[in-house]
C-alpha positions as CSV (number, residue, x, y, z in Angstrom):
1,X,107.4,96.5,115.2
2,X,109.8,99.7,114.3
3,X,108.7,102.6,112.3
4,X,108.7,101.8,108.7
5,X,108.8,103.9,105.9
6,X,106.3,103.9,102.8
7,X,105.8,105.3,99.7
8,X,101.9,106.4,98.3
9,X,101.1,107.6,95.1
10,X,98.2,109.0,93.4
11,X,96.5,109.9,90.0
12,X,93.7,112.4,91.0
13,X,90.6,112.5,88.6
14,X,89.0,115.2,89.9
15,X,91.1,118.2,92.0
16,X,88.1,119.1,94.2
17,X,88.2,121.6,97.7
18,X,89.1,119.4,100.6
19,X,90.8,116.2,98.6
20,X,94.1,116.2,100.6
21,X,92.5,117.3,104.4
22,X,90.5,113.8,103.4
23,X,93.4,111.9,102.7
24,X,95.4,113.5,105.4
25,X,92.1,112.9,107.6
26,X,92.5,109.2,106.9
27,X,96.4,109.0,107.7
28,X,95.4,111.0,110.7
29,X,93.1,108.3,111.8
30,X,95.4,105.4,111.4
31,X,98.3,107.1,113.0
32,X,100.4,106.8,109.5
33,X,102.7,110.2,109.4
34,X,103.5,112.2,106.2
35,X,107.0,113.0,106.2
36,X,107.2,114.5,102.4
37,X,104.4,115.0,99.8
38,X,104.4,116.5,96.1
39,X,103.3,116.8,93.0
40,X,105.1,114.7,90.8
41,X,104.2,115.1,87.0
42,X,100.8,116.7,86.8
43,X,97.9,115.2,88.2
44,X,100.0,112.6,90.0
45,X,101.3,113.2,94.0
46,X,103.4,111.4,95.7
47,X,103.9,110.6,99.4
48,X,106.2,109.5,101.7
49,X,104.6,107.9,104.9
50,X,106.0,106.1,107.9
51,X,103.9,103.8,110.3
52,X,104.7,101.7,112.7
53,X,102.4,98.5,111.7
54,X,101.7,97.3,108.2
55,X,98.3,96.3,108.9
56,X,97.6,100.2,108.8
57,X,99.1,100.3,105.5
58,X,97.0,97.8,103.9
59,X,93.8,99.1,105.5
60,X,94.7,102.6,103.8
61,X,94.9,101.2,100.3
62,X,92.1,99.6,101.0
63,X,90.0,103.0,102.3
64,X,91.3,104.6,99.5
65,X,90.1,102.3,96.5
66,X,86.6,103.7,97.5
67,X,87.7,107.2,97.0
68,X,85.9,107.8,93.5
69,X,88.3,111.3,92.8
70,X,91.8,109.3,93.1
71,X,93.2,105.9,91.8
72,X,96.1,104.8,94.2
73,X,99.1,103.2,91.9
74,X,101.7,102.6,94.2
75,X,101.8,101.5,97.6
76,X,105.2,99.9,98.8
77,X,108.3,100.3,100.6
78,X,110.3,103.2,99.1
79,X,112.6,103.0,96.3
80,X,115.5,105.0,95.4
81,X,113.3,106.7,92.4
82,X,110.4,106.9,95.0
83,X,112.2,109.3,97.3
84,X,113.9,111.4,94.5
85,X,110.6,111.8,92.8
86,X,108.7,113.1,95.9
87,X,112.2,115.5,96.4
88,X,112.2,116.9,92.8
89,X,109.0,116.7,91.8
90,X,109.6,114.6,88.7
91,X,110.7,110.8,87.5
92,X,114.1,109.6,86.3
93,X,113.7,108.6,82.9
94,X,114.5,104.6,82.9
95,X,114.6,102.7,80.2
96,X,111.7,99.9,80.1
97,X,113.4,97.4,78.3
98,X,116.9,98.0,80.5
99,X,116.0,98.5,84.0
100,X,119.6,98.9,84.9
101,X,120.0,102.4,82.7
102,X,118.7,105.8,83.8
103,X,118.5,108.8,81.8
104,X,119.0,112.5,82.0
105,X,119.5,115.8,80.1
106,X,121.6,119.1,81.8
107,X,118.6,120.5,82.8
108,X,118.4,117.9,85.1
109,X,121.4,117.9,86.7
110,X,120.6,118.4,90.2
111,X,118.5,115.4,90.2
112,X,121.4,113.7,88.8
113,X,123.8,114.7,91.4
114,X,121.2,113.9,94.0
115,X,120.6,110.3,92.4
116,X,124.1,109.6,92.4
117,X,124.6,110.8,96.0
118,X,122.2,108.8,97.4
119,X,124.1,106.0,95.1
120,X,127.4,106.8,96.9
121,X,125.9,106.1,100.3
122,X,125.4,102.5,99.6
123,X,128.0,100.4,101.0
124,X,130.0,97.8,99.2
125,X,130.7,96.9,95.8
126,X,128.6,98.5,93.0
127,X,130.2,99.7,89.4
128,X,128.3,102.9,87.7
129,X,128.4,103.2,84.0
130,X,128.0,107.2,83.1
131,X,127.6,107.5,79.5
132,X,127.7,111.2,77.3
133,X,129.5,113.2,74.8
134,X,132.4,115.2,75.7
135,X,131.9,118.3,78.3
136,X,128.8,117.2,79.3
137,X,129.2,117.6,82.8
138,X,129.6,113.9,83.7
139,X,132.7,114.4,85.8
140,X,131.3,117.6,87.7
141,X,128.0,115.6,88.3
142,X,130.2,112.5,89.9
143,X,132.6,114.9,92.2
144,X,129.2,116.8,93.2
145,X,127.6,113.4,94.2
146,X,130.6,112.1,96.1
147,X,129.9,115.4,97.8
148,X,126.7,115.0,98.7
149,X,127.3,111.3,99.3
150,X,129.9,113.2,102.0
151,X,132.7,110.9,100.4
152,X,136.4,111.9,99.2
153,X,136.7,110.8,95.4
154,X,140.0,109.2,93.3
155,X,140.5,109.3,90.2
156,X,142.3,106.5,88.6
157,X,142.0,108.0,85.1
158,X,140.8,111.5,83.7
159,X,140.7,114.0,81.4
160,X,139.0,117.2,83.7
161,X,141.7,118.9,83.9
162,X,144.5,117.4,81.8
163,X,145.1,113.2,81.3
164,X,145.7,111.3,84.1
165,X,146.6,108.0,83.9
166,X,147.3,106.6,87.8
167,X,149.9,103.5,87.8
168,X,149.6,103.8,92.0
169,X,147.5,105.2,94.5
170,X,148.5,105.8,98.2
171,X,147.2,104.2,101.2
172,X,144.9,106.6,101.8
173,X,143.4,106.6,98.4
174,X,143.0,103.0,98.0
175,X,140.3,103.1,100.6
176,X,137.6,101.0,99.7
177,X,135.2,104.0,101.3
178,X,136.3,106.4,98.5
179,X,134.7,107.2,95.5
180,X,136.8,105.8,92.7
181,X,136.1,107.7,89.2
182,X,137.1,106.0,86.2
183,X,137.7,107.3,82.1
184,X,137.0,104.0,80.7
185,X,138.5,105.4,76.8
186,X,142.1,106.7,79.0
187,X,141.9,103.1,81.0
188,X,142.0,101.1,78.1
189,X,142.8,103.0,75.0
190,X,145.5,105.5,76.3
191,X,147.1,103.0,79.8
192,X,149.7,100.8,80.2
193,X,150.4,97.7,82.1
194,X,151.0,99.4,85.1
195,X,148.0,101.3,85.3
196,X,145.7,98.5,83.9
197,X,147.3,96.4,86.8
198,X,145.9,99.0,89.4
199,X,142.5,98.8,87.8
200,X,142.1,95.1,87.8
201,X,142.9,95.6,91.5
202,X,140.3,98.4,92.2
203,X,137.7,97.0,90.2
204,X,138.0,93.7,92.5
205,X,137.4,96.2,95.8
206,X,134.5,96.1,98.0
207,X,134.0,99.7,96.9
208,X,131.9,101.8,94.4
209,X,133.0,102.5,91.2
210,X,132.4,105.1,88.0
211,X,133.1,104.4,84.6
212,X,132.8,107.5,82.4
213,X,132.4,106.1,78.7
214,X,131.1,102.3,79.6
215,X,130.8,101.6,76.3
216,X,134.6,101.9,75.1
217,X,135.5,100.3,78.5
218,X,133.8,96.9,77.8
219,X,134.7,97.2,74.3
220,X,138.6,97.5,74.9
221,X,138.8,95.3,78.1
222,X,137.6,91.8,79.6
223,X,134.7,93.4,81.2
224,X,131.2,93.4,80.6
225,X,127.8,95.0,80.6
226,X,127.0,92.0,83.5
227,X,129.8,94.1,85.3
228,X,127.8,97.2,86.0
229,X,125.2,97.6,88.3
230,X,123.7,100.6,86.7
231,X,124.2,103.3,83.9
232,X,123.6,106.6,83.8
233,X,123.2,108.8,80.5
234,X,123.9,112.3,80.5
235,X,122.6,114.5,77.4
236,X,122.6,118.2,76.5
237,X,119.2,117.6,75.1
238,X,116.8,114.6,74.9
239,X,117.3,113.7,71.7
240,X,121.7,113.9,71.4
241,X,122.8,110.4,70.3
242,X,125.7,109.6,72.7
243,X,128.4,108.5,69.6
244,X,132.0,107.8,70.3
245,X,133.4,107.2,67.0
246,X,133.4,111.0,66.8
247,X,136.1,111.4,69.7
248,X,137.9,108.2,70.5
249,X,139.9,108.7,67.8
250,X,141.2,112.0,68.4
251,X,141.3,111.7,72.2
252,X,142.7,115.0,73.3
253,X,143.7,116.6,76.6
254,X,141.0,118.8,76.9
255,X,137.8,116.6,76.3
């Protein structure tokens, strides 16, 4: 059996001298590494481990349940929101009703960028919803992902710098490998045939695509929310209600 990776967190009861050289002790024992540990949210730590049998794995939970000072709540194979809490140190905010929809505020924009990098690595076809009021920084935060994601980006409609409305891309654009950013409001409200022609065609690619403003997108066009794979809102603060009405009718260059 290959090396597998896991991810191990903890609620700790009582911080007392020693509790992490026990734990550590124990991994030590079984011959389960530690490749990342962290506080995540107070009295809670997280762990990334990597062993090469699974049998080790469950004999740790099992050791640890009789450790009085800690209560183990997850033990599993590492997801996305596993790893980025370990990295930053806190959650993503997800909706428990929505599974699909993440939330996040400016402060926490380099966990954004990192969540949507490690999005952009994923092969295949997957369609991003990024809701937010204008000049949030939902544009900058998708360009900085496709960064860190080491991919080029295209965008088929904008308004970062000034309206862009794409009715054709070049070869070299339409590869499915790129990062293809999308204004849903200029797509649907503000195109023409032409252009709407050239989305149909990129939103049937293989590839991985962001729609800023999901909401006006489904509204004005044939798609729906069982099109997106995920969304992503992007606040100034917590409590902003993300309202289009105040801007879709007044659509300007500079939004």
């Amino acid at each position: 059996m290959g090396l597998k990776q896991w991810y191990m967190e903890y609620k700790i009861h009582k911080n007392r001298p020693g509790l992490l050289g026990d734990i550590a002790s124990m991994l030590g024992m079984l011959e389960v590494n530690i490749l990342t540990i962290n506080g995540v949210e107070g009295k809670t730590r997280g762990m990334l481990l990597e062993s090469d049998d699974d049998d080790k794995i469950r004999l740790l939970g099992e050791m640890l349940k009789k450790m009085s000072n800690i209560t183990v709540s997850a033990l599993r194979a590492p997801k996305l929101v596993d790893i980025l809490a370990v990295r930053h140190g806190r959650y993503i905010d997800r909706d428990s009703d929505d599974r699909k929809t993440f939330r996040f505020t400016r402060d926490e924009l380099g966990l954004l960028v990192d969540f949507l990098g490690e999005l952009f690595k994923r092969e295949g076809n997957q369609v991003i919803g990024l809701r937010g009021m204008p000049r949030v920084g939902k544009t900058e935060s998708i360009i900085a992902g496709s960064v860190c994601s080491m991919k080029r980006w295209t965008f088929v409609s904008s308004t970062l710098l000034r309206q862009t409305i794409r009715s054709q891309l070049s070869e070299e654009e339409m590869n499915p490998n790129n990062i293809f950013i999308i204004d849903g409001i200029v797509s649907t409200i503000r195109s023409n045939d032409r252009h709407y022609q050239l989305l149909q065609e990129i939103m049937s690619m293989p590839s991985t695509k962001v729609i800023e403003h999901p909401d006006v997108f489904m509204r004005e066009s044939g798609y729906t929310y069982e099109d997106f794979d995920i969304i992503v809102e992007l606040r100034n603060n917590p409590s902003e209600e993300i309202i289009y009405d105040t801007f879709t009718s007044s659509y300007t260059d500079d939004i």
